[in-house]
N, C-alpha and C positions, 0 to 999 in steps of 0.2 A: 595489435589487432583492433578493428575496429567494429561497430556491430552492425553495419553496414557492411562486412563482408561476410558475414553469414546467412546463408542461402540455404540451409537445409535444414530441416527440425533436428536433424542428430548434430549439424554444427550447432544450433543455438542450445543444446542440452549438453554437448562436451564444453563450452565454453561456459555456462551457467553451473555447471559441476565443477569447475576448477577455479570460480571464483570463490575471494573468501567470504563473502559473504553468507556464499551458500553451504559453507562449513561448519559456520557459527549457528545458521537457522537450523542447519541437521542436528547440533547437539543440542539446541534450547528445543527443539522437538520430542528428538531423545528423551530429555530429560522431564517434562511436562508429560510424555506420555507414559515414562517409570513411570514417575509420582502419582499420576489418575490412579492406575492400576493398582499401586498400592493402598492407596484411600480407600480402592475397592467401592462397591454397589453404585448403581443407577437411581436416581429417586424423581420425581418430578422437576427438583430445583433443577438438576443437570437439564431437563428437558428446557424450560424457561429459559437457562443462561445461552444455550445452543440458539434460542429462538431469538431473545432478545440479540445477540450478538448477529445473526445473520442482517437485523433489519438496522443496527449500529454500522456495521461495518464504509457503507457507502457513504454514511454522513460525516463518519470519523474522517475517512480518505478524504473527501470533499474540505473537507476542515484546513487538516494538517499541511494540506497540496494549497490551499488560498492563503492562508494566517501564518504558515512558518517557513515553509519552500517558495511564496510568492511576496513574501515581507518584506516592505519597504527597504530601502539602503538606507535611511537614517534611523531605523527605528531600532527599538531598544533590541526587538528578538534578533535583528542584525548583527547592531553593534557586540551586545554581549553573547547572545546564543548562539550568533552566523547558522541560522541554519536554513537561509537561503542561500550562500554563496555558493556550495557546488552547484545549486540549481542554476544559477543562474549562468556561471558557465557551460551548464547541460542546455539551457535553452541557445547557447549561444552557438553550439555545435552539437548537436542532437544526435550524433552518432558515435560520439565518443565514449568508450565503452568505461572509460575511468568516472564518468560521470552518470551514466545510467544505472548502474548497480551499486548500492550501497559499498562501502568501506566496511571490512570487517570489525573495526573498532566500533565504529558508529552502528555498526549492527547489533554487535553485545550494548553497547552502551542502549540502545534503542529496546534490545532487548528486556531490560531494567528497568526500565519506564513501561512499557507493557505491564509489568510484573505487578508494578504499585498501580498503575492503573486500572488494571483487570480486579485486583483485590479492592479496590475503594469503592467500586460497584458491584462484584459478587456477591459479596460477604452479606451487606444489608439486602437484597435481596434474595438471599436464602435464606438468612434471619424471616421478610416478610411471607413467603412462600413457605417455607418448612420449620424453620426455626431451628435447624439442624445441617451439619454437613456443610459449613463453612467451608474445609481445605477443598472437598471433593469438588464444589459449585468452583471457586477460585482456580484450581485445577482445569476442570472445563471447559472455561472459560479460557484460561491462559493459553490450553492446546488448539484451541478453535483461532486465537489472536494471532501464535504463533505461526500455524498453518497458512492463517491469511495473511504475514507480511510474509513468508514463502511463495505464498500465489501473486503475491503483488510484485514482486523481486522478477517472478518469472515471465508474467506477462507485459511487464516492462521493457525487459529483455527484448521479446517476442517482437513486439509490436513496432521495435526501433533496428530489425533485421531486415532480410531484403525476402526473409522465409513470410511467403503468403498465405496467413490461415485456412483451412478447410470449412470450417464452422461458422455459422453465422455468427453465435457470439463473440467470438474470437475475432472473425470480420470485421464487424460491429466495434469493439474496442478499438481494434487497429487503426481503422477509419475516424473513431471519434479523437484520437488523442495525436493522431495526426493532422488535425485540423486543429488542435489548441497549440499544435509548436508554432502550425504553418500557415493560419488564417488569424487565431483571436486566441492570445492567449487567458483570457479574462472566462473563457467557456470552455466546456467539455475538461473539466478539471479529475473528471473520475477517470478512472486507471483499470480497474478491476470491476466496477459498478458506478452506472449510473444513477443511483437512486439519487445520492447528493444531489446531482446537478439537474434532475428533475423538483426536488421537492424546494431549493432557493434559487429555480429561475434561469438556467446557467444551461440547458440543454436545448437549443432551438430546434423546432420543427423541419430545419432546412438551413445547411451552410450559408444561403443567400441570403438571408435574415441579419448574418452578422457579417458588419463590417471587417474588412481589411485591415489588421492592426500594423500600427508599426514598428511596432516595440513586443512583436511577438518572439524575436529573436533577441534583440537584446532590452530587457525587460524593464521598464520605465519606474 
């Protein structure tokens, strides 16, 4: 199956349920969303982390999608971390559904890295904010990370089907990340949010602004 032969929102959500990727996101949810629960109470920091990570998330995506998924072939995060190579086979055929949703290992694995990275900035900002409630801030933060590589998983999905949104935003994605397979791939690097690609430059006012790449498909 390909994900170009999904046409219906229920085909793109039985196909996105039976991937594993979206197996491994259900239990790191799962499990993020025990552990809040048991931390128990709400305090300001919770509020903060929720905040701060809302206006993170677009710049992170932005990031990850130019520096690691868009990384040179000679470069070091290639040679040793390849973690451009599926990408670059995804840009090569854009509808193959082996390369548009993560792998489940690389999911958990991805998951883990979340894990340390959500705590290297929670912690000290509950510390600055409250001075208290490290696990519960770390927590929070991790269920909001985790929820958002689910949302990115899925409107990935979405966007690379032949099922045509309803919503403007959902429009608006589809249209923008269909122009960075199929016009430039150097722009519209956001997936889920454009914040990224408005706040370093990467969001044009108008497809005709940006040239015709030629290496939008097989990636230079």
């Amino acid at each position: 199956m390909r994900a170009d032969d999904l046409v219906t929102k229920r085909e793109v959500l039985t196909a996105f349920s039976a991937a594993g990727s979206a197996r491994v996101m259900f239990a790191l949810v799962t499990a993020a969303t025990a552990g809040r629960i048991v931390a128990g109470g709400w305090s300001l920091v919770d509020t903060v982390v929720i905040a701060v990570s809302v206006g993170l998330v677009g710049i992170v995506e932005w990031c990850i999608h130019l520096f690691l998924l868009h990384a040179p072939v000679g470069s070091l995060r290639m040679r040793v971390l390849k973690t451009g190579v599926g990408h670059r086979q995804h840009h090569l055929d854009p509808s193959e559904l082996s390369y548009v949703l993560l792998g489940p290992i690389d999911t958990a694995v991805f998951g883990v890295m979340i894990a340390g990275g959500t705590a290297a900035w929670t912690m000290p900002l509950a510390l600055v904010v409250g001075g208290e409630g490290l696990m519960a801030a770390w927590l929070t933060g991790l269920l909001f990370a985790y929820l958002s590589l689910a949302h990115y998983e899925w409107t990935h999905l979405l966007v690379h089907t032949r099922y045509r949104p309803r919503t403007r935003f959902y429009r608006r994605l589809a249209r923008n990340h269909r122009l960075h397979h199929y016009r430039n791939e150097r722009y519209w690097l956001g997936v889920t949010s454009n914040v990224g690609d408005r706040v370093f430059g990467s969001y044009p006012r108008s497809r005709s602004d940006v040239p015709l790449s030629a290496t939008a498909r097989n990636l230079a």
